[in-house]
N, CA, C and O atoms as a DFTB+ gen file, in Angstrom:
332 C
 N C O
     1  1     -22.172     -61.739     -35.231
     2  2     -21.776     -62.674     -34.185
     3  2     -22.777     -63.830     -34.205
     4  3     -23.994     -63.708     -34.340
     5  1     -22.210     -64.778     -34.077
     6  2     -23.105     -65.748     -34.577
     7  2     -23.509     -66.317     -33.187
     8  3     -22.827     -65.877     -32.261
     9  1     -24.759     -67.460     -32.764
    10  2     -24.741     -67.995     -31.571
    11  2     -23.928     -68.435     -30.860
    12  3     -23.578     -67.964     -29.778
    13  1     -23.401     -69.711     -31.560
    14  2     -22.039     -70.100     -30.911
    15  2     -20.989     -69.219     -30.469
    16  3     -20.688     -69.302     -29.278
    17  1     -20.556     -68.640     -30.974
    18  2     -19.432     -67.595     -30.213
    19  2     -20.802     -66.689     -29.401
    20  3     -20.538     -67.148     -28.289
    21  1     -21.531     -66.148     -29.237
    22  2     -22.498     -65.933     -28.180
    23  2     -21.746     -66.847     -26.879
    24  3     -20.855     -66.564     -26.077
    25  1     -22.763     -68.340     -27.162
    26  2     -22.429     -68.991     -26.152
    27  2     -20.990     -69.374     -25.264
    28  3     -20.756     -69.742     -24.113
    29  1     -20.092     -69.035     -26.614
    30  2     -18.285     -68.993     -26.072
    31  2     -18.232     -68.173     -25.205
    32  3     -17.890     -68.496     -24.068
    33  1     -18.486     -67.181     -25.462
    34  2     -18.270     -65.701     -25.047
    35  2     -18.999     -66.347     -23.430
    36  3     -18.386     -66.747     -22.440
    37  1     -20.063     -66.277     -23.591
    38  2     -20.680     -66.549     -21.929
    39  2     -20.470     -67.541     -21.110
    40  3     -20.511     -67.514     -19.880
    41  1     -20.168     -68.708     -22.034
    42  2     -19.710     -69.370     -20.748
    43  2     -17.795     -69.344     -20.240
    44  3     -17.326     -69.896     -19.245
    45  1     -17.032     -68.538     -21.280
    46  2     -16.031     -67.783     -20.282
    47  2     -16.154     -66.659     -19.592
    48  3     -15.232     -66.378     -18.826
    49  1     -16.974     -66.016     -19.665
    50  2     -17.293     -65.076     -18.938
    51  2     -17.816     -65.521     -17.305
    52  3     -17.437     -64.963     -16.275
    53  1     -19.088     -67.038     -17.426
    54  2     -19.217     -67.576     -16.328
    55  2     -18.548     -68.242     -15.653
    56  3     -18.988     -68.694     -14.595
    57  1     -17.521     -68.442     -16.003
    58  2     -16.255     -69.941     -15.623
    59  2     -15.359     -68.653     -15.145
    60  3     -14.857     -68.896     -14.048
    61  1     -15.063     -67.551     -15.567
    62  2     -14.146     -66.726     -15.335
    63  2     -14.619     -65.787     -13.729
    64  3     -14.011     -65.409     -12.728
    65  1     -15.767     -65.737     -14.141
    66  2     -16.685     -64.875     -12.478
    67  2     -16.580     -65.840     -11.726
    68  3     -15.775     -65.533     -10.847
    69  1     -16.983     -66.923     -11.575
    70  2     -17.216     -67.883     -10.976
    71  2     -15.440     -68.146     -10.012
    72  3     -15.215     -68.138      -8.802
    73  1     -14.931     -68.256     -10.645
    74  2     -13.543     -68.155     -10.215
    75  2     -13.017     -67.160      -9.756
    76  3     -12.681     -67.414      -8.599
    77  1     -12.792     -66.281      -9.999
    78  2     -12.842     -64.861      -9.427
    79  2     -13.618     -64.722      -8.268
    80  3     -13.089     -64.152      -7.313
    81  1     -14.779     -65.134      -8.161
    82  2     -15.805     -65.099      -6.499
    83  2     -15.068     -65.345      -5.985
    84  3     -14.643     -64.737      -5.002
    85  1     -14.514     -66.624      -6.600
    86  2     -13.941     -67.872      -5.341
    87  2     -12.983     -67.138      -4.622
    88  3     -12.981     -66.927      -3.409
    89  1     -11.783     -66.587      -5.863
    90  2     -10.411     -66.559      -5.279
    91  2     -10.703     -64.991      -4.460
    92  3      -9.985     -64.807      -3.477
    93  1     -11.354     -64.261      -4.687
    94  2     -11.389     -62.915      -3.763
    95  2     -12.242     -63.139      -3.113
    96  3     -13.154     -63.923      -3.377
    97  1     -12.013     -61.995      -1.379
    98  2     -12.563     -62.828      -0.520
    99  2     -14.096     -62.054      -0.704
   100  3     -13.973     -60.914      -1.151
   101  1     -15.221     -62.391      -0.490
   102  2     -16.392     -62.598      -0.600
   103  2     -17.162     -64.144      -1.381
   104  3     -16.959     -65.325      -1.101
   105  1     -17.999     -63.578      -2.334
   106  2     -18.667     -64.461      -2.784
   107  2     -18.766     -64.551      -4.283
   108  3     -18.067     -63.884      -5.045
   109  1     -19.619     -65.362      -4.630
   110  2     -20.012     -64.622      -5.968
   111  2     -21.132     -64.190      -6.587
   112  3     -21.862     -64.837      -5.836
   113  1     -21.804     -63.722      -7.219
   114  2     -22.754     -62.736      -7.487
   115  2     -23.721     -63.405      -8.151
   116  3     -24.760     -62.811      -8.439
   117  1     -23.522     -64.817      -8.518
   118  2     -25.374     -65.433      -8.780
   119  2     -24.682     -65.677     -10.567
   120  3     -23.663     -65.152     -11.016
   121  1     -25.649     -66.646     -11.306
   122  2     -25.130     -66.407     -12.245
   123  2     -25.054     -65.533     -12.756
   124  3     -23.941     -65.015     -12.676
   125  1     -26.175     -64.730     -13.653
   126  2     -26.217     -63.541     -14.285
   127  2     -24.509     -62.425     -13.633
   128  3     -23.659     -62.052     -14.441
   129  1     -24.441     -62.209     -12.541
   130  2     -23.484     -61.352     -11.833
   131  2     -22.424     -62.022     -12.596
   132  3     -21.784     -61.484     -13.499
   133  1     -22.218     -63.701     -12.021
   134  2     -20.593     -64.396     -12.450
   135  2     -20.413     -63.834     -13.901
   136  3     -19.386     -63.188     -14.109
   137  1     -21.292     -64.007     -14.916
   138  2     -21.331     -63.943     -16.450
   139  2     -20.590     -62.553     -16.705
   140  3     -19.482     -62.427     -17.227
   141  1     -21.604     -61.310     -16.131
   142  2     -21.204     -60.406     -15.955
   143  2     -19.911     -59.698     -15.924
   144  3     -19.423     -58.901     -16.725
   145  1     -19.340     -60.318     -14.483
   146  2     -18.249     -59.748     -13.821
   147  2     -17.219     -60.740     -14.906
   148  3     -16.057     -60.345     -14.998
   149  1     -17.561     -61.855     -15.625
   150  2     -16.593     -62.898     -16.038
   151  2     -16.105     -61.924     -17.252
   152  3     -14.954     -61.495     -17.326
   153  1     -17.032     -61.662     -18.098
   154  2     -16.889     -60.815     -19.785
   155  2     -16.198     -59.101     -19.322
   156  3     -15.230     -58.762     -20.002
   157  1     -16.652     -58.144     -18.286
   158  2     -15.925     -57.609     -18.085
   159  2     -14.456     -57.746     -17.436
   160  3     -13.801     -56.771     -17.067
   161  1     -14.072     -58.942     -17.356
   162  2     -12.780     -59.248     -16.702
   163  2     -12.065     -59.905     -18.007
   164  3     -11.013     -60.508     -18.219
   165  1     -12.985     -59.548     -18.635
   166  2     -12.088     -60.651     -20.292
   167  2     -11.649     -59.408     -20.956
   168  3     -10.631     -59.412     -21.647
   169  1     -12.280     -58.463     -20.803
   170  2     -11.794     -56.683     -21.479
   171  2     -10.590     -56.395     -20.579
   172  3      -9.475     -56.218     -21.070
   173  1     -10.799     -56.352     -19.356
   174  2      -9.762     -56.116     -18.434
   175  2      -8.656     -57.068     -18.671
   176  3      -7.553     -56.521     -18.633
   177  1      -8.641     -58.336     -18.905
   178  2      -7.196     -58.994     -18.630
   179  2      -6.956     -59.077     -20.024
   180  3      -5.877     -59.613     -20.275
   181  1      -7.597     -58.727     -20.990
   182  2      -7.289     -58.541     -22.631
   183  2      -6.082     -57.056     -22.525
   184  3      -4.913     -57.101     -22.908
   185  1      -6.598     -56.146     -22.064
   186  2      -6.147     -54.942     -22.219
   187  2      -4.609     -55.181     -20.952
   188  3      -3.451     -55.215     -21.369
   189  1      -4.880     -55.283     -19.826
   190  2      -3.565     -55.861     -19.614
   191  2      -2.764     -56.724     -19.684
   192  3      -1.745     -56.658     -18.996
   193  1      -2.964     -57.629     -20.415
   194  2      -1.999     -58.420     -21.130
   195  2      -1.573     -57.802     -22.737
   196  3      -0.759     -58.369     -23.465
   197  1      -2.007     -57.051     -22.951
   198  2      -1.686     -56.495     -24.309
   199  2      -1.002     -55.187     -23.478
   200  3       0.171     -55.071     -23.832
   201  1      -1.215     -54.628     -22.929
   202  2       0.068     -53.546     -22.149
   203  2       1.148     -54.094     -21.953
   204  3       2.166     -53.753     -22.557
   205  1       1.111     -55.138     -20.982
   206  2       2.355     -56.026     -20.860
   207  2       3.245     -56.748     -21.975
   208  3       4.393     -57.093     -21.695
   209  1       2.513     -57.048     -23.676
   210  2       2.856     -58.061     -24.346
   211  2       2.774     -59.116     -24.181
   212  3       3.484     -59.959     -24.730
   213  1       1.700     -59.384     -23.217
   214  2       1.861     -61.021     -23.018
   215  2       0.260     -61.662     -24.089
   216  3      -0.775     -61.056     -24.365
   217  1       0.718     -63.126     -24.455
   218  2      -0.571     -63.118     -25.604
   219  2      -1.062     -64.627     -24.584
   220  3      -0.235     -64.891     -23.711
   221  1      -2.178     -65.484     -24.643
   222  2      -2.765     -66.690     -24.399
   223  2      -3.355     -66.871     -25.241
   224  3      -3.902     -66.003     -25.921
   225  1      -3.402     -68.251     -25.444
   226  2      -3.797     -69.030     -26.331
   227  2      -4.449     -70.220     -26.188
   228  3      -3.916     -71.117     -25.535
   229  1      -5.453     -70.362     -26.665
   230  2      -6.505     -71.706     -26.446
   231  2      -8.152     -70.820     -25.789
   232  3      -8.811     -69.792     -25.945
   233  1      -8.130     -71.909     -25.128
   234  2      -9.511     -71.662     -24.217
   235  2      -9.003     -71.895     -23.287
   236  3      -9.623     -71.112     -22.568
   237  1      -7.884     -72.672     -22.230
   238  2      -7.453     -72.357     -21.001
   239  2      -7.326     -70.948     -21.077
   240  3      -7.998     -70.040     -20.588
   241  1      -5.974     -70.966     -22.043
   242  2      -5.335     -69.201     -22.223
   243  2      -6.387     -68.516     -21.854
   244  3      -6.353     -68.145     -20.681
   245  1      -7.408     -68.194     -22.529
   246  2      -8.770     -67.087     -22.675
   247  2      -9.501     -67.078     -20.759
   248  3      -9.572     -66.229     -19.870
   249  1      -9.871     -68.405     -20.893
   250  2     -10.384     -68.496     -19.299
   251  2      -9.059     -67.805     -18.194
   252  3      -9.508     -66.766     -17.710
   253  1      -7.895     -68.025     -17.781
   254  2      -6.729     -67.427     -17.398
   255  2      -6.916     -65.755     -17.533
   256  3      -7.255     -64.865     -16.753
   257  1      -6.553     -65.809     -18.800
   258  2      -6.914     -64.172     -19.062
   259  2      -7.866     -63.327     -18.232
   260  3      -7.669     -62.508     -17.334
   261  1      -8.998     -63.806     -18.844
   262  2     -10.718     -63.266     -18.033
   263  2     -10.691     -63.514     -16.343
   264  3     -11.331     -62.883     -15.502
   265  1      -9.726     -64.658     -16.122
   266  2      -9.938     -64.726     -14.893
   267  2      -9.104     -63.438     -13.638
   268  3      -9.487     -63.159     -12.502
   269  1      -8.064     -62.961     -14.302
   270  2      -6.970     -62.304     -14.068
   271  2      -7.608     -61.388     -13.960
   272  3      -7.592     -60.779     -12.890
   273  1      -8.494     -60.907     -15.155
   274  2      -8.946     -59.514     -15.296
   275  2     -10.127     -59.303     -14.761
   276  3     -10.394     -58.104     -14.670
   277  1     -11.021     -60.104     -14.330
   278  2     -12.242     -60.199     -13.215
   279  2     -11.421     -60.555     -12.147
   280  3     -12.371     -60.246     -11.428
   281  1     -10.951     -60.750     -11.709
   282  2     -10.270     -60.191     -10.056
   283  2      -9.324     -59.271     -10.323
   284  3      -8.565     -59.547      -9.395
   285  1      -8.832     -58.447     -10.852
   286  2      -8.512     -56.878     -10.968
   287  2     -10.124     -56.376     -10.986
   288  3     -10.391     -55.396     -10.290
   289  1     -10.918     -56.844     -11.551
   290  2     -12.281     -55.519     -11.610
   291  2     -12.907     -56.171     -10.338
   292  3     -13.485     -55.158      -9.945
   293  1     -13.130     -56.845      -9.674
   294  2     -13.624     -56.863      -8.375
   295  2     -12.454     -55.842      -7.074
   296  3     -12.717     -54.928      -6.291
   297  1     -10.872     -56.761      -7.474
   298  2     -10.730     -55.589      -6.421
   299  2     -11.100     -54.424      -6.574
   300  3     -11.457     -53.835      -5.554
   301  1     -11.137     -53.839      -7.619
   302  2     -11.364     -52.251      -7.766
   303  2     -12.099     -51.971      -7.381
   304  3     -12.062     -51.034      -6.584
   305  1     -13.193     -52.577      -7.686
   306  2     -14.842     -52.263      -7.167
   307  2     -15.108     -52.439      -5.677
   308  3     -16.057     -51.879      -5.128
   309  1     -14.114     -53.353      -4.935
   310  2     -14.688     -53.204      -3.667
   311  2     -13.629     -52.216      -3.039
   312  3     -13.795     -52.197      -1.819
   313  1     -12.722     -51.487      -3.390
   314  2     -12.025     -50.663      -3.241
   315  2     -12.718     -49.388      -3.188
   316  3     -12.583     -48.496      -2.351
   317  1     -13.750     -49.446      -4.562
   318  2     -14.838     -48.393      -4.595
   319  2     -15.437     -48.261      -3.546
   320  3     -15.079     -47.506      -2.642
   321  1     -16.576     -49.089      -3.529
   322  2     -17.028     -49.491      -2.330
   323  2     -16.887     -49.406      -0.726
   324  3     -17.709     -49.493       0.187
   325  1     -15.582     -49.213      -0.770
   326  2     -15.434     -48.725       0.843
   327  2     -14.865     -47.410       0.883
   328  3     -14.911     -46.816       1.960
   329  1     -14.312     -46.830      -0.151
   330  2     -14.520     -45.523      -0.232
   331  2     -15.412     -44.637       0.041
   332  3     -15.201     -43.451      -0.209
């Protein structure tokens, strides 16, 4: 993996948390957290959009994706959470 896709990788991951704070209700988690919650929401909306058959394309597509799938892993987690 080379740097550049490094840096791809993280800053959809931060653009993707970051958005996700927004749209669920709380906050968001600082950078390190946004980055975080952004790249595990890129596994998550990868894997359900490939259940569904649905594909995106570009770097909107990708940001969309991650964003979908970091607010599925926040709700869950605060679902956890009050459990």
């Amino acid at each position: 993996m080379s740097i550049e896709s490094l840096g791809f990788i993280l800053l959809i991951g931060l653009v993707a948390g970051f958005l996700a704070g927004k749209l669920v209700k709380g906050g968001g988690f600082g950078l390190i957290g946004d980055i975080v919650v952004g790249i595990i929401g890129a596994f998550v909306g990868s894997f359900v959009f490939g259940v569904l058959g649905l594909s995106a394309y570009g770097i909107l597509g990708q940001i969309i994706v991650a964003t979908i799938g970091a607010i599925i892993f926040l709700v869950i987690l605060r679902v956890l959470k009050r459990a």
